[in-house]
C-alpha positions in Angstrom: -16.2 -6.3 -14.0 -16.9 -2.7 -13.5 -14.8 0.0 -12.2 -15.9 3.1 -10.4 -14.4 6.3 -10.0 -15.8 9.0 -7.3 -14.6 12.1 -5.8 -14.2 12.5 -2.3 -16.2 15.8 -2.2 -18.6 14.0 -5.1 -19.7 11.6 -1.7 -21.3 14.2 0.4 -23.4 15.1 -3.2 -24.2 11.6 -4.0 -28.0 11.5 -5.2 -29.7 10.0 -2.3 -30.6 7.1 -4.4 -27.1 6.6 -5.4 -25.5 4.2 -2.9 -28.7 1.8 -3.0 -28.0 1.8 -7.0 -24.4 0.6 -5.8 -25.9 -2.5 -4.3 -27.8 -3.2 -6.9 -25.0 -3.6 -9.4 -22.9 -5.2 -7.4 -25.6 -8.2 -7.3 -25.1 -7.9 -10.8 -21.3 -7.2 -11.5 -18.3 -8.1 -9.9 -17.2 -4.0 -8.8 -14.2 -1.9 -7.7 -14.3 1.4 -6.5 -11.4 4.0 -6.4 -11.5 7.2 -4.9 -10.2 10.9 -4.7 -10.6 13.8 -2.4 -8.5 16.7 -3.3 -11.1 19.0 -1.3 -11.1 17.3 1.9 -7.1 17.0 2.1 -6.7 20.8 1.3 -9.2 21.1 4.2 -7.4 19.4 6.3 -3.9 20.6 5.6 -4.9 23.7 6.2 -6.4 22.7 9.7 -3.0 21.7 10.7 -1.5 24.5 9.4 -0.4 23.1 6.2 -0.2 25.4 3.9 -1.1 23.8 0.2 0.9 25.1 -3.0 -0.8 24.4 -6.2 1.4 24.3 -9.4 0.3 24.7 -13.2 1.9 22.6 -15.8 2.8 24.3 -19.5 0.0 22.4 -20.7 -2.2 24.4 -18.2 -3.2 21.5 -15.6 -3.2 22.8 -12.1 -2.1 20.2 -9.5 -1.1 20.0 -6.1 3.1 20.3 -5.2 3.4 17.5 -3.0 5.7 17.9 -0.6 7.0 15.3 2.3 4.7 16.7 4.8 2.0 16.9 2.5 2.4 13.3 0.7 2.2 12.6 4.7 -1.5 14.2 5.3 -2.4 13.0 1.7 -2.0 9.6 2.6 -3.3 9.8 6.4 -7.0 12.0 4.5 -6.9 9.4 1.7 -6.8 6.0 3.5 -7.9 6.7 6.7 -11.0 9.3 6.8 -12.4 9.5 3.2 -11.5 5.4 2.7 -13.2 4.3 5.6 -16.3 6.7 5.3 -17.2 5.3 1.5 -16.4 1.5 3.3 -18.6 2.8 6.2 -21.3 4.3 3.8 -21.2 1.1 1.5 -21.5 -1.5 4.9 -24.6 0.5 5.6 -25.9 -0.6 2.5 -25.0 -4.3 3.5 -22.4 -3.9 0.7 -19.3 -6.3 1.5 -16.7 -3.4 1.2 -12.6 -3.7 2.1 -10.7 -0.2 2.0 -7.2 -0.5 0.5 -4.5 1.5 -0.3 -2.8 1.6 -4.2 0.2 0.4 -2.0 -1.2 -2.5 -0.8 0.2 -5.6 -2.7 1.9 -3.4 -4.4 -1.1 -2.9 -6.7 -0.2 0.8 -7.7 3.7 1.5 -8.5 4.7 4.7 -9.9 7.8 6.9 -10.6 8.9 9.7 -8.6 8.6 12.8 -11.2 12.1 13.9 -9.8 11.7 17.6 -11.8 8.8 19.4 -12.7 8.2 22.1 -15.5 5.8 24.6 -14.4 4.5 28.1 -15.4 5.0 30.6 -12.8 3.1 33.4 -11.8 4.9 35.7 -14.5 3.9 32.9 -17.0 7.3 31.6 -17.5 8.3 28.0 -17.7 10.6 27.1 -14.2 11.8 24.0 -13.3 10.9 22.8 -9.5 11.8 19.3 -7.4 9.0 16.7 -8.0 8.3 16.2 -5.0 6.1 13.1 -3.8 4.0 13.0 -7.2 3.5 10.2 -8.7 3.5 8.5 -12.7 1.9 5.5 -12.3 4.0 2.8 -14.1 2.3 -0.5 -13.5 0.0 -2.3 -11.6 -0.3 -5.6 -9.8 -3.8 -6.7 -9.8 -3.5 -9.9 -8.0 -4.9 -8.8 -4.4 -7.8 -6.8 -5.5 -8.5 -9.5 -8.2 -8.9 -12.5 -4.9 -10.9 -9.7 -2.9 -13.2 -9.4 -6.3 -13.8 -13.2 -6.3 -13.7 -13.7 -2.9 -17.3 -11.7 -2.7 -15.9 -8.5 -1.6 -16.1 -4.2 -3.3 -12.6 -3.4 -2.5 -12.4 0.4 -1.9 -9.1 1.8 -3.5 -7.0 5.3 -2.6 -5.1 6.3 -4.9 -1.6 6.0 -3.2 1.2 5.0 -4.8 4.7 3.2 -4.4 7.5 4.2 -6.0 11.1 2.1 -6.1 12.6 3.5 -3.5 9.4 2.8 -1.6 8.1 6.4 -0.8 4.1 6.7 -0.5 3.4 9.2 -3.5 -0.1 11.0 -4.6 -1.2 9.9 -7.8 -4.2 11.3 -9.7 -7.4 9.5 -8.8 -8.6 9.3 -12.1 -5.5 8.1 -13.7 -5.3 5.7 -10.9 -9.2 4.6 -11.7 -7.8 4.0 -15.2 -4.9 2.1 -14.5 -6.9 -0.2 -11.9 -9.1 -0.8 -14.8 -7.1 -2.0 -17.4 -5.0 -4.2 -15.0 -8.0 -6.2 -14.0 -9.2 -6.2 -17.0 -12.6 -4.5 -16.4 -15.1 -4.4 -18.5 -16.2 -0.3 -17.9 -14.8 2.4 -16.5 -16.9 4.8 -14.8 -16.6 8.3 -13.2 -18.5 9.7 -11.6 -18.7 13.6 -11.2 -20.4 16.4 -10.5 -22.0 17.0 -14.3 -23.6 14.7 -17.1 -20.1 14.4 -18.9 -17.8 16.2 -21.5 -19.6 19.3 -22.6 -19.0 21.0 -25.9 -20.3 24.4 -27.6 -23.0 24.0 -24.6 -23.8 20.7 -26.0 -23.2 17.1 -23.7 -21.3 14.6 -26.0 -23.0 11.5 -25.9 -20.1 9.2 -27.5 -16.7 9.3 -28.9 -14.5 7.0 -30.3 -10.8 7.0 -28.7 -9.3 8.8 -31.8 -12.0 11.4 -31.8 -11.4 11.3 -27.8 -7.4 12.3 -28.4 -8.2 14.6 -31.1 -10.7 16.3 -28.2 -8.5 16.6 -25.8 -6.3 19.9 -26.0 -9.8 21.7 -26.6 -11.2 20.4 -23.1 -10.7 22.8 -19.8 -9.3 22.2 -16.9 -11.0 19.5 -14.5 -12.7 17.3 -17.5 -9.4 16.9 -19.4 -7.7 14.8 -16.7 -10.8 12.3 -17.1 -11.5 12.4 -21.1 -7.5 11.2 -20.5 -8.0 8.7 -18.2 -10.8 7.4 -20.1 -8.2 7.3 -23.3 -5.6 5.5 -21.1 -8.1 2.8 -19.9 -9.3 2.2 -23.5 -5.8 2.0 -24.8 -5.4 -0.2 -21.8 -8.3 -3.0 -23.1 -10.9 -1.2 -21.4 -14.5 -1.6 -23.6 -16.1 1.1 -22.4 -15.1 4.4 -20.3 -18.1 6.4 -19.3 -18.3 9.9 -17.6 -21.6 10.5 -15.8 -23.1 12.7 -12.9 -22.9 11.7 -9.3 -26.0 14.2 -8.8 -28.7 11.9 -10.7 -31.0 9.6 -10.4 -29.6 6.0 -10.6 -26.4 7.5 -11.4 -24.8 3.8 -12.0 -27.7 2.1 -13.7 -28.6 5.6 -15.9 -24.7 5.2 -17.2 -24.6 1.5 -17.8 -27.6 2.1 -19.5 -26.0 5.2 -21.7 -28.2 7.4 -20.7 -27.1 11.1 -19.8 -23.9 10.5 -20.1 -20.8 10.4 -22.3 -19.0 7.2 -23.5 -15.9 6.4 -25.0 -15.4 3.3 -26.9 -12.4 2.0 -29.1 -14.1 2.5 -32.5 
């Protein structure tokens, strides 16, 4: 079983070829696709007059501050337009896609980060409500395991529930991770917008997960939230987690294949 990670705003950049490669892996494989889209809920926000607020954690990830009414047009962007157009994008391809939410069976819970430390503008650690962001804490992988075998490419947005039953915004690629090692995939892959983790100019081709840790505080902004949801998934029993470019040929087959790509394996 494979996993797939792609960006909401990685879809309308999708090498023509890529959604045919799509079917043909899923003749192959038994597949799962989760999605983000960051860019088109800021758009959209800001249509409706939603101003978004982006935050910076001490460790220097910037992330959005997710408040009701925002966790509200997060989850109305996320599982109705951008779900819908990848299922709609997918059927075209006579691809037999579902879209789901992470709440749906419950297959995404996470806990309501209640505070948040973050660096304000002066550069000084503040403490802020959470918000509506999630941790993810478990999964349930029951439904999208009986849509798996029951012929279906469920279509997962990464919403989440947490235990007092508020819909909270998760990270997509932690999400893609978690999904992953709860059913017990066999690869992880995400798909961006370059060939994977770059390094003194160089693309790293393979790392082991204690290389992949040791990596990790060296890695900007952006490719550090994947290089540590690949590290999750493998700690999770994932074999392999691969990071790859949405703007190539064959994108799937050219990464299952290790080929332009970077991969991350236990040892």
């Amino acid at each position: 079983m494979i996993v797939i990670k792609i960006g909401g705003s990685v879809v309308d950049g999708l090498h023509s070829s890529a959604v045919a490669d799509i079917k043909s892996i899923a003749e192959k494989y038994k597949l799962v696709i989760v999605h983000g889209g960051g860019k088109e809920v800021t758009s959209t926000a800001t249509k409706l007059g939603k101003e978004q607020k982006f935050i910076m954690s001490p460790g220097g990830v910037r992330s959005r501050y997710t408040d009701k009414e925002t966790a509200e047009i997060y989850t109305m962007v996320m599982s109705g337009k951008l779900n819908k157009t990848i299922v709609q994008m997918l059927l075209r391809q006579h691809i037999n896609a579902v879209g789901i939410a992470g709440i749906d069976g419950c297959i995404l819970k996470a806990e309501r980060k209640k505070k948040l430390v973050i660096i304000n503008e002066k550069g000084r650690k503040m403490i802020i409500e959470g918000g509506y962001t999630g941790k993810i804490t478990s999964v349930d992988p029951g439904l999208v395991n009986d849509l798996v075998h029951s012929g279906y490419v469920p279509v997962i947005s990464p919403i989440a529930l947490s235990e007092e039953f508020d819909l909270l915004n998760v990270d997509g690629d932690r999400a893609a991770a978690y999904v992953a090692g709860g059913i017990k995939a066999d690869k992880v892959i995400f798909v961006t917008d370059v060939n994977g983790l770059i390094l003194n100019g160089e693309l790293v081709s393979s790392m082991t997960l204690d290389k992949a840790k040791a990596t990790l505080p060296k890695i900007g902004s952006g490719m550090d939230k994947k290089v540590l949801a690949c590290i999750e998934a493998i700690e999770m029993g994932v074999k392999e987690a691969i990071i790859t470019s949405g703007h190539v040929e064959n994108p799937l087959s050219t990464a299952i294949d290790h080929r332009n790509c970077t991969v991350i394996v236990a040892h």
